[in-house]
N, C-alpha and C positions, 0 to 999 in steps of 0.2 A: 448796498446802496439802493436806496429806492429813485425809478424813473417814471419821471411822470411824461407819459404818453401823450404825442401830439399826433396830427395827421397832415398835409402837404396834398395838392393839389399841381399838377404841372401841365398846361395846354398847350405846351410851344414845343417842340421838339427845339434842344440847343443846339446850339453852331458848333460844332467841336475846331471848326478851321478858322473861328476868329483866333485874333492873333494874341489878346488878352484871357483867352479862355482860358480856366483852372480847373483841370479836372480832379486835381486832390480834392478842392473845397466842394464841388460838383456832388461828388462820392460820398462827402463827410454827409449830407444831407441823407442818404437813404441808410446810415450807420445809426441815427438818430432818431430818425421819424419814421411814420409809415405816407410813402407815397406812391398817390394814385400817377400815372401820366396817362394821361388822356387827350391826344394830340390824333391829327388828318394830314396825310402828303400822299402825292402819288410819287416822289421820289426820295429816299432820302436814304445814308450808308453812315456807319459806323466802325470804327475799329476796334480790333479789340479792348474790351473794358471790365473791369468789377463790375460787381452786382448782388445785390442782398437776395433771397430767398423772396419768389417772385413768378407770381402766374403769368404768362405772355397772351395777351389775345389779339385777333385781329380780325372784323367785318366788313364786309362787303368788298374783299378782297386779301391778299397772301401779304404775308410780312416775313422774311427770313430769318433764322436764328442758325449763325456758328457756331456749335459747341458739342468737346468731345468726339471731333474731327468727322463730325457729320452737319449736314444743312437741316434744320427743321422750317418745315411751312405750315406757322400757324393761319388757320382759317376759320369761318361761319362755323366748320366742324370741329372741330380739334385746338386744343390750349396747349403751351408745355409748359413744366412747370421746370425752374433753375434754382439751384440749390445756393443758399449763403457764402460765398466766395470762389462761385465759381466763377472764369475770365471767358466772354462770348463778344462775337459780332454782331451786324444784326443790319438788315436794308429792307427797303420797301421800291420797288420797281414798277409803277403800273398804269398802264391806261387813265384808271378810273381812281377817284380819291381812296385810299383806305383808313377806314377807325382804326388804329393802334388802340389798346389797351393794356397795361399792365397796373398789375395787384402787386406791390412792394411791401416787405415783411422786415422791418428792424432788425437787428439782432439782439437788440433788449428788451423787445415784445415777444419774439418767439422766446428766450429766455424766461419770461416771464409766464405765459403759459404754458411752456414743460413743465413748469415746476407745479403750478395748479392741477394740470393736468394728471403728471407722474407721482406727484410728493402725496406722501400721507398728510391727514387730516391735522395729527400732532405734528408735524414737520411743520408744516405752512403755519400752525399757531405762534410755534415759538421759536421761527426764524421767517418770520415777515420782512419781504421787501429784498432777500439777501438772494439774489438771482446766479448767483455763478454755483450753483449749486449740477446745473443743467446745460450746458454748455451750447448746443445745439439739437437740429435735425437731421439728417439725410430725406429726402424723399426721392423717389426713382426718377432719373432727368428722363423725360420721356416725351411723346405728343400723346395727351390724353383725351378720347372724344367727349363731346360736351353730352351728359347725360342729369338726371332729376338728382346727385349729391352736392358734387360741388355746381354746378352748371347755374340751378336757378338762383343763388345767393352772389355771382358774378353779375348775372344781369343783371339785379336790384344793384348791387353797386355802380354797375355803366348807369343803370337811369339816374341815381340819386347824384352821379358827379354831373351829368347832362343840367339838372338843376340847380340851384341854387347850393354849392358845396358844404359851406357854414354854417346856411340854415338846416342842414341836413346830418350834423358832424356826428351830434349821437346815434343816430338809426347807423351811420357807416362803421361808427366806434362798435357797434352791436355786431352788424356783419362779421368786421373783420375774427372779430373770438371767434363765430361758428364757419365763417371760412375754412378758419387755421384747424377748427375739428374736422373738417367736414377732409379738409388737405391729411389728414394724418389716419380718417378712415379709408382714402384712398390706398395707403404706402400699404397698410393692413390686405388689402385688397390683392397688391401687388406681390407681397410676401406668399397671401398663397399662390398667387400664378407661379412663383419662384421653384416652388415646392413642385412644378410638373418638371423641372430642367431635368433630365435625365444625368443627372454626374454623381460623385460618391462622397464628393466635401460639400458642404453647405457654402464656402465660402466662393467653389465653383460653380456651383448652381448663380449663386447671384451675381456674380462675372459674366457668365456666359448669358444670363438671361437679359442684361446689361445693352452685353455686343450684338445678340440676336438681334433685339429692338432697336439697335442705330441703326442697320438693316433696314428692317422695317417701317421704321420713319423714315426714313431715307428717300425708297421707296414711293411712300405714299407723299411723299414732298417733292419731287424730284421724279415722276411717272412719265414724262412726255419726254423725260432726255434719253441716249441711249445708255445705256447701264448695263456692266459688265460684269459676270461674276467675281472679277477680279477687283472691279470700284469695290462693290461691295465687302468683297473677304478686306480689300484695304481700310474702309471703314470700319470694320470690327477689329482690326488688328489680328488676324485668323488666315490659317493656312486654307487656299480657295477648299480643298477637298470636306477638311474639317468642318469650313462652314457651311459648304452644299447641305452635306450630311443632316448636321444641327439644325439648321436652317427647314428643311424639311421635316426632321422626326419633331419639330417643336409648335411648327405654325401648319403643319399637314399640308403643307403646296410648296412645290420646288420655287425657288426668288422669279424664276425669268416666268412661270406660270401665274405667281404673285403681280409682276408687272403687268402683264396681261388683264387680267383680272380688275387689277386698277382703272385700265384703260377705258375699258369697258364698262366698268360702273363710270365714272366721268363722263363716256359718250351717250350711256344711258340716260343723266340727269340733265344733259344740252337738250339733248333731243324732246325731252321732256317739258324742257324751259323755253324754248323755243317752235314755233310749230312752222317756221318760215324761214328758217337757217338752214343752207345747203350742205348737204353732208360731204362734199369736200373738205371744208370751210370744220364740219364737227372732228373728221380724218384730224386734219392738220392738228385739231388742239388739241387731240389727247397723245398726239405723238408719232404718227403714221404718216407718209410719204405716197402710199399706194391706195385708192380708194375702195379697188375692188379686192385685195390681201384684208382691207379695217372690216370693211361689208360681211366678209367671207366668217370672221371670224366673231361679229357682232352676231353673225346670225347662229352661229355654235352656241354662244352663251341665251340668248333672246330668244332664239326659235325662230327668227324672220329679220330678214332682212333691215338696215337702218329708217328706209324709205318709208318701208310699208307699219313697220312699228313707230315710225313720227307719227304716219298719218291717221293711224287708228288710235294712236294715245290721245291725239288732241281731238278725233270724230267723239269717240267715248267719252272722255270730260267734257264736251262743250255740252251734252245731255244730260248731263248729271244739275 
């Protein structure tokens, strides 16, 4: 069956608690098309739901994603990407408005390019349009930091939906194929990080490289809470000893050193961002109760104190 490819646009985040709401028919929409949602709240929660194959982003502020029994927080930094049938939640909590963004992927367009993509030359001649040949993709559910592959052919798509959507529908139809490449050079990517899991089955390595990384997202989502070796080995589904072990021989820093580590790059960038923010005030938001325990340990990582590194960060750039 050949499908002819359409595109969708969505700016409203929907009510899922009206009382006429259809979330079958809701669904059947991203089964079909490819949609953008490009929607702003500083509040909004979801319950578990379907979802097609699909990049998540979020600016100028965090958006939550449940799935595979860990939290991700998409940010300015970091996209994840969710696989064709997997079932996730998903909230935005904040102060300040947040851009949501997601990339929606059909599953008769990625069908459609496996088969371009993977099929021989003679294949696609003389079986045009016959798409079940490819059934799907896996790619690694993950938080991926935004770098020069997939990163700069996202933000052409946030601009191009900022504008005028219809009058822009080819250049988007254009993206989305090198998106979908650009998504599959990533998984390539990912395969080899697989290949450092130190296990003796293949199909362990990519388990375990899996549960490490919910961890680790985790983590970097979830940094200012307090976190237990125990949260996390429950996160991976992993005996706590097991996953200390892994957890170290894999990412070369023990989790609770990880945590740290976190803290302290985020107290870094405040302090950075701000040259008039009291480092109380910086303590408190990456997760610290005690200002002189945050200080002590800013300055192990920095070489100086929070004080005296605000105040030479913003002496030295205002020179420049």
């Amino acid at each position: 069956m050949y499908f002819d490819r359409n595109y969708n646009i969505i700016n409203l985040f929907p009510d899922f608690l009206e009382k006429d709401f259809d979330m079958e028919s809701y669904n059947h929409q991203f089964k079909l098309t490819n949609v953008i949602i490009h929607a702003k709240s500083k509040n909004i929660s979801y319950p578990t739901h379907w979802g097609p194959l699909s990049i998540k982003c979020a600016f100028k502020g965090k958006e939550f994603y449940g799935l595979n029994n860990c939290l991700y927080a998409v940010t300015d930094e970091k996209y994840l990407v969710i696989n064709n049938g997997s079932s996730y939640s998903s909230f935005i909590d904040s102060d300040v408005e947040v851009n949501s963004f997601t990339i929606n992927f059909s599953p008769f367009f990625v069908k459609e390019l496996l088969q371009g993509l993977l099929e021989t030359d003679d294949t696609l001649l003389s079986d045009f349009g016959n798409y079940g040949n490819r059934n799907d993709i896996e790619i690694i559910e993950k938080l991926y930091a935004h770098d020069n592959t997939v990163s700069p052919l996202i933000f052409k798509l946030l601009a191009l939906t900022e504008d005028d959507f219809n009058k822009n529908i080819h250049q988007i139809e254009e993206l989305y194929f090198l998106l979908f490449e650009r998504l599959l050079c990533k998984q390539k990517a990912s395969i080899n990080e697989i290949s450092n899991v130190q296990a003796v089955k293949r199909s362990t390595q990519n388990e375990l490289y899996k549960r490490l990384y919910r961890a680790k997202d985790f983590i970097d989502s979830c940094y200012t809470d307090e976190i237990s070796i125990q949260d996390l080995a429950n996160i991976c589904l992993l005996n706590q000893c097991y996953f200390l072990r892994q957890f170290k021989k894999y990412f070369k820093i023990a989790p609770h050193q990880y945590i740290i580590l976190r803290r302290m790059e985020e107290a870094k960038k405040i302090l950075e961002r701000y040259d008039d923010i009291p480092i109380s005030e910086v303590c408190s938001e990456v997760g610290y109760s005690d200002p002189s325990s945050f200080s002590r340990l800013f300055k192990q990582y920095y070489g100086s104190p929070p004080e005296q590194y605000q105040h030479y960060y913003h002496i030295n750039n205002s020179l420049l």
